[in-house]
MARPA-286930 format. One record per residue: x, y, z of N, C-alpha, C, CB in turn; residue in one letter. Coordinates in steps of 0.05 Angstrom, whole numbers, plus 5000, padded with zeros to 4 digits. Each point is the difference from the previous one (the first is absolute). Glycine has a CB too. Layout:
REM MARPA-286930
XYZXYZXYZXYZA...
REM end
This chain:
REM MARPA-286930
099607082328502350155008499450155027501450064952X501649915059498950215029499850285007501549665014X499150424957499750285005498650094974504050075032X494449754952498550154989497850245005501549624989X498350574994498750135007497550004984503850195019X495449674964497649964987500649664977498850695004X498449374985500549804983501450114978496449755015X505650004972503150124980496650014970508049595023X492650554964499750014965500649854987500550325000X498749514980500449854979502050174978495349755010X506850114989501550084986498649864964504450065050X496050264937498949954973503549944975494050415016X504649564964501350054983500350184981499849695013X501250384956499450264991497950004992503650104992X494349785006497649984999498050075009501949804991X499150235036498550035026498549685008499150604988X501949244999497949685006502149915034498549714927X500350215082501849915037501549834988496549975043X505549864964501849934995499849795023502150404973X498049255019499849785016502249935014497249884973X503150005051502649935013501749904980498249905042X500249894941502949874985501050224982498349484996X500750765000500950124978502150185018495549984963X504150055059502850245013502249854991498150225049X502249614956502749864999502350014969496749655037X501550374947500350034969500150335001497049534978X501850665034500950224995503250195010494649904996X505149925028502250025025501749964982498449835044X502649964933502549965002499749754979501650205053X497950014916498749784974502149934993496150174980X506149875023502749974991502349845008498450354993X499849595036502749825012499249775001502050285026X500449564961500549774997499149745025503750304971X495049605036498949845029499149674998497850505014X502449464959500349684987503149895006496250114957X504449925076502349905001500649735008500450405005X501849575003499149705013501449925029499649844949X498150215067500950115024501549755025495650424988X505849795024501949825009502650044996497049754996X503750344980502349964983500650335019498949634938X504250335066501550285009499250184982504049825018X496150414998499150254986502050215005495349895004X506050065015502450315017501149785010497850525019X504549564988502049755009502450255008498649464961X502250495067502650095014501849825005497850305019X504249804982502349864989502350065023498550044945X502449895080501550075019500350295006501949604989X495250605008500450274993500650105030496750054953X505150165048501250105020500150354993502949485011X496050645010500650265004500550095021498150044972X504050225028502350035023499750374993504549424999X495550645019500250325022503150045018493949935015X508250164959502150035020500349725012498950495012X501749575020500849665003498649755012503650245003X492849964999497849824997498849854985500050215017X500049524987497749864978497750015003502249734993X495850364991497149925006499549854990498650285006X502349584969499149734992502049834994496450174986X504149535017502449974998499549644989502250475041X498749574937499749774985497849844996503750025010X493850234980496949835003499849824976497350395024X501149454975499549734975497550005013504749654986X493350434989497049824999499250024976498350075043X498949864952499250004970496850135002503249514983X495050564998497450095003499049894986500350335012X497649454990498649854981497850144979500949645036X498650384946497750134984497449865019502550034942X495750165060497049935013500349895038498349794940X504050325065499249975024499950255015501649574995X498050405035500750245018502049905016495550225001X507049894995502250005020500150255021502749754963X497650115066500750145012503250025016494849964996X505850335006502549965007500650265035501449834931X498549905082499750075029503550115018494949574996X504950555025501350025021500450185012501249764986X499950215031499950235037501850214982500749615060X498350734953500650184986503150084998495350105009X505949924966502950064997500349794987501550265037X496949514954501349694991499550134971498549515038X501550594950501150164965498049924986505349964995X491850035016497949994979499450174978498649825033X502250424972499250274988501350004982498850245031X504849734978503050004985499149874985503650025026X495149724965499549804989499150174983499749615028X497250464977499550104974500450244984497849755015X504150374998500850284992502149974975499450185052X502449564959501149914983498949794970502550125046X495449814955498549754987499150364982497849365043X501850874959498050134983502050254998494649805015X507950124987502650214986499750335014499649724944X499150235092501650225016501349945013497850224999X504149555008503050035004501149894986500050075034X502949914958501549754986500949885014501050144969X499349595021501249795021502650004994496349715005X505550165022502350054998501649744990499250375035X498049384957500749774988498249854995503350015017X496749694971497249955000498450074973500550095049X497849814947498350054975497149985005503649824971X494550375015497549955000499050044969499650145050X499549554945499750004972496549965007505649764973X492850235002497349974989499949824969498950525027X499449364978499649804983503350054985493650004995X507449885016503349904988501350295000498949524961X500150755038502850254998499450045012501750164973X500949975034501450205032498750264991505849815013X493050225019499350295000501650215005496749845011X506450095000502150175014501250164973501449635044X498550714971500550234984498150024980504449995009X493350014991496950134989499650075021497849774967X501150555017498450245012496949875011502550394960X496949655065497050004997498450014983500850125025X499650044960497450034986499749784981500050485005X503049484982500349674990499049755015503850194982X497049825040498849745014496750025009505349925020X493450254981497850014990498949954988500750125010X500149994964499349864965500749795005500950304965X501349635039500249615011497549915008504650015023X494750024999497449845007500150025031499949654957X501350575054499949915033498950275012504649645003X494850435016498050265010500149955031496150034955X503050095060501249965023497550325018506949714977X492550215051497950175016503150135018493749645006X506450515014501850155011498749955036501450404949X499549555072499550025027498150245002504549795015X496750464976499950235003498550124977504049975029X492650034971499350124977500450204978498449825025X502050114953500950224983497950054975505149885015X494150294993497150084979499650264993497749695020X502050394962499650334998497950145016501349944957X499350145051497250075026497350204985504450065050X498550174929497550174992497749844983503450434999X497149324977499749944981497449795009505150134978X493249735003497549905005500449775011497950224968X501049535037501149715000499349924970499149855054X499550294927501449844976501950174980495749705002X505350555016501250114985503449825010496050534994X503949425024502349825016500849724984497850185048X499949734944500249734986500850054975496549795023X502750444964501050104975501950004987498150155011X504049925011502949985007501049854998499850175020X499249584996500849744993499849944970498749885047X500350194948498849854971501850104976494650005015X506350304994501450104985502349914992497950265013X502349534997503549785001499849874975500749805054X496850114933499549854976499450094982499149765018X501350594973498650094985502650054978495650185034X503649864940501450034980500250274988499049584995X499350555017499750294991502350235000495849865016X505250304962503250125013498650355008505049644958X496750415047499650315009498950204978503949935032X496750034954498550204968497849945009502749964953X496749725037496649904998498650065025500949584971X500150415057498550145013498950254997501849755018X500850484981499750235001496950064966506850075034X494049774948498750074980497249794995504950224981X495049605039497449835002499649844980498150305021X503949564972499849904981497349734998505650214998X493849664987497649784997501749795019497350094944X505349905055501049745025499150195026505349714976X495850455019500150085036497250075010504950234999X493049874986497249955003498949785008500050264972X500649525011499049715012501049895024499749904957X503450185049500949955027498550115018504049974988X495550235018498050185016498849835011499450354977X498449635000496749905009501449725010495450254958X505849585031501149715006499950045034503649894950X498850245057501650055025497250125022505850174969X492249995020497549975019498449805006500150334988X499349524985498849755008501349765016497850144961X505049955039501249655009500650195021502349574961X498350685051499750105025498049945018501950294980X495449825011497149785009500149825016498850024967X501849725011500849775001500949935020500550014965X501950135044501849945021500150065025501750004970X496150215027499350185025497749635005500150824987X498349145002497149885002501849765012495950184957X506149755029501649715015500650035017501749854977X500050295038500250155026498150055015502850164983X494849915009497650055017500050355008500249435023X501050684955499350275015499350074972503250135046X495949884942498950134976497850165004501649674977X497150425049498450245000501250135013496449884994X506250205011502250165002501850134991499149815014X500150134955500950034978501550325001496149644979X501750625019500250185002501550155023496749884972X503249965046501050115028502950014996496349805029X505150544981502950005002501349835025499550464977X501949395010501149755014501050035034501649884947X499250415059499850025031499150095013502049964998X495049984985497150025020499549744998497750464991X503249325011498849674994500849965041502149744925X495550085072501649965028502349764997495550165030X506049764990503249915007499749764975501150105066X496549744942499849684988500350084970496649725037X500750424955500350054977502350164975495949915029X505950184987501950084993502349824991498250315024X501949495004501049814987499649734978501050235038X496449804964498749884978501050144968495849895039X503250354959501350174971503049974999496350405001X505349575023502549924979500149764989502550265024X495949594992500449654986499050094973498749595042X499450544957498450084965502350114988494750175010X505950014993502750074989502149874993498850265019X501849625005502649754991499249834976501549915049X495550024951499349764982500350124972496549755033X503250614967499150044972502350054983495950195015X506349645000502850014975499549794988503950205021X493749644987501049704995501549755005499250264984X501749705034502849925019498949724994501550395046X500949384949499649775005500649915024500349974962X500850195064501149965015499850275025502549644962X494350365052499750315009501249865042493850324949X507749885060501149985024498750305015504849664981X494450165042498150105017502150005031494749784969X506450525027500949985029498950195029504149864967X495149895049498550035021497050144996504650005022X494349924961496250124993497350075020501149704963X500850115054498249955032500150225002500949615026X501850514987500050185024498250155000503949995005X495550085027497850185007496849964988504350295002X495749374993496949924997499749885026499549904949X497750145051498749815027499149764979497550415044X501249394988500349744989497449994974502249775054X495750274941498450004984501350144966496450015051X505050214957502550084967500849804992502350395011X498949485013503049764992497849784984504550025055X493549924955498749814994499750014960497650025061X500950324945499350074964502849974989495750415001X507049695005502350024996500649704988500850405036X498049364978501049794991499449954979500449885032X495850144968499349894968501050174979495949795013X504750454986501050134974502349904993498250405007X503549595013502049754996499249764983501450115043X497349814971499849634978498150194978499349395043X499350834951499250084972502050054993496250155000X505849955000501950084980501849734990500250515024X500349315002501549814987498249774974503250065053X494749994960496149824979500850084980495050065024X505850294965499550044986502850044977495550105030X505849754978503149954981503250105006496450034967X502550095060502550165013501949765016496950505009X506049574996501449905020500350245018502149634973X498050355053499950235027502849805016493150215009X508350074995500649995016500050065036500849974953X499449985060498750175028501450025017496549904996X504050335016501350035026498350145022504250024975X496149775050497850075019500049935021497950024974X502350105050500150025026498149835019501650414985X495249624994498349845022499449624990497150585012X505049385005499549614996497049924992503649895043X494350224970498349824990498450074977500049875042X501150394949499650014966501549954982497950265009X505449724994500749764986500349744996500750275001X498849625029499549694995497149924989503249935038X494350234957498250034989499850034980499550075026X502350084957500250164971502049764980500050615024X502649414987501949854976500749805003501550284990X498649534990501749804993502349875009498150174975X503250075020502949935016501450215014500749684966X501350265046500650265018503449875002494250185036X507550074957502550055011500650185018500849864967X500950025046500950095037503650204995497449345031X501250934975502950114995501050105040498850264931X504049615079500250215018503750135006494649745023X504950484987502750134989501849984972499949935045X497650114935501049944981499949804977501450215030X499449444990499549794987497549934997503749905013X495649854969498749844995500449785031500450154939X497549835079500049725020497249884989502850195052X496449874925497949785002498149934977500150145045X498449704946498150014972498449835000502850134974X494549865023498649804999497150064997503649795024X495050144979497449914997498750175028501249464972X497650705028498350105031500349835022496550204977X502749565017499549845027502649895007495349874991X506850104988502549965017502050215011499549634975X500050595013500550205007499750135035499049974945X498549905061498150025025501549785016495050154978X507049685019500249885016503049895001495149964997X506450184985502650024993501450105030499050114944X503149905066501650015033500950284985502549415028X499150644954501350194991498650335007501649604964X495950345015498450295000498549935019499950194954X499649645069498450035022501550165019497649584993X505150335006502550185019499950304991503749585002X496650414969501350304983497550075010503349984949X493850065040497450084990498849975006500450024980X497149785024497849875004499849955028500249834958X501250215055500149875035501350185005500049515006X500850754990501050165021498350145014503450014979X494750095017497550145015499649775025497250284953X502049465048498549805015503250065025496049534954X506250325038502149975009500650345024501449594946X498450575043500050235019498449965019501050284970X495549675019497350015026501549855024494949934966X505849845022501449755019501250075018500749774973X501550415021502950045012499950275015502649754960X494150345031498850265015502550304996497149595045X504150244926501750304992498450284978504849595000X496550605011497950164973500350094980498750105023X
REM end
């Protein structure tokens, strides 16, 4: 890591015995279902359209998200990437259109429902408790799956005891997947920039999500971040996740995903495979070739 500051700690178990790579993965997330069969749609939009008064930001999108892949979903700024997912994780409603998951509509569920659904999502704009630890942060997350009601907290009951200790160890866990797990202790806005954004990915993961959306993770890495940035990427998807991604720097998503959809002013101009994507007229005009096309034309 490039901003480590020492060597990370072996994450133990309640035992105190270290705990093997293959075993984070089982602690991370013993519960979710990952014997899928990938490929098969997982989220699926449906001509979804959302409108601002007498603006569209999105306007009749259609795509699908395969289980086990990394989709990326590209375009020049204002083309409704964000809208996209604001709407896909029930903060805006659409004004048409459907976004279903494995066959039901997510339209009119609360967040916190589409969560429990299976979908989780990072923010441009970090959002982390600043006073709180980095595994007091992940905690949080975790707290999405817990069964425990407000009595049994308040009165400690033997469930809400076992949640506890659970929710520290698979905190750990998640910190150690992430690579910041000797950070553990540290209040989260003393981490420096990278690592910050690293603990929300820990966080996002610790709902569980079959479906975690990463919007813009890059920003404000230099090239050696982007690089670590990628492989946690392909670890998370290794390790049974579908990602979504939204991201500004081309040569970490034509590096990173699978497939990539082209949004601009809104629409859908494009879908395919990275390398045709790279060579498509459409998003070379919209996207991909507008930087070169300026040098040319010596505009600024």
């Amino acid at each position: 890591m490039s901003e480590s500051s020492g060597p990370q700690e072996a994450v133990t178990g309640p035992d105190g015995v270290p705990i093997s790579q293959e075993e984070i993965a089982d602690i991370v997330a013993p519960d979710r279902e990952i014997a899928v069969s990938e490929g098969e749609p997982l989220v699926q939009l449906d001509e979804l359209t959302v409108q601002f008064g007498g603006l569209t930001a999105l306007d009749h999108v259609t795509f699908d998200i395969k289980r086990g892949e990394i989709l990326g979903l590209i375009g020049p700024n204002g083309a409704g990437k964000t809208t996209c997912f604001n709407a896909m994780t029930g903060v805006y409603k659409p004004s048409s259109g459907n976004v279903t998951m494995e066959g039901v509509s997510l339209l009119g569920k609360k967040r916190h429902a589409i969560t429990r659904a299976g979908i989780a999502r990072t923010f441009q704009n970090i959002r982390l408790f600043g006073e709180m630890t980095a595994l007091e942060n992940v905690v949080v997350g975790l707290d999405a799956r817990h069964r425990t009601s407000v009595p049994g907290a308040i009165f400690r009951t033997p469930r809400h005891v076992r949640e506890e200790r659970e929710s520290i160890d698979r905190g750990m866990a998640l910190l150690e997947f992430v690579g910041i797990a000797d950070q553990a202790t540290s209040p989260s806005r003393s981490l420096p920039y990278g690592y910050q954004r690293r603990l929300e990915i820990a966080r996002a993961l610790a709902t569980e999500p079959k479906l975690l959306c990463l919007d813009e993770p890059a920003a404000g890495f230099n090239p050696a971040e982007k690089q670590e940035l990628m492989q946690l990427i392909r670890q998370i998807r290794d390790d049974g996740y579908t990602v979504l991604l939204i991201e500004h720097d081309m040569k970490l998503v034509m590096g990173v995903t699978d497939r990539i959809v082209v949004l601009e002013f809104g629409r859908k101009i494009a879908e395919g495979a990275p390398q045709q994507i790279q060579q498509d007229p459409a998003v070379i005009a919209a996207y991909l070739g507008v930087e070169e096309d300026e040098d040319d034309d010596g505009v600024a």
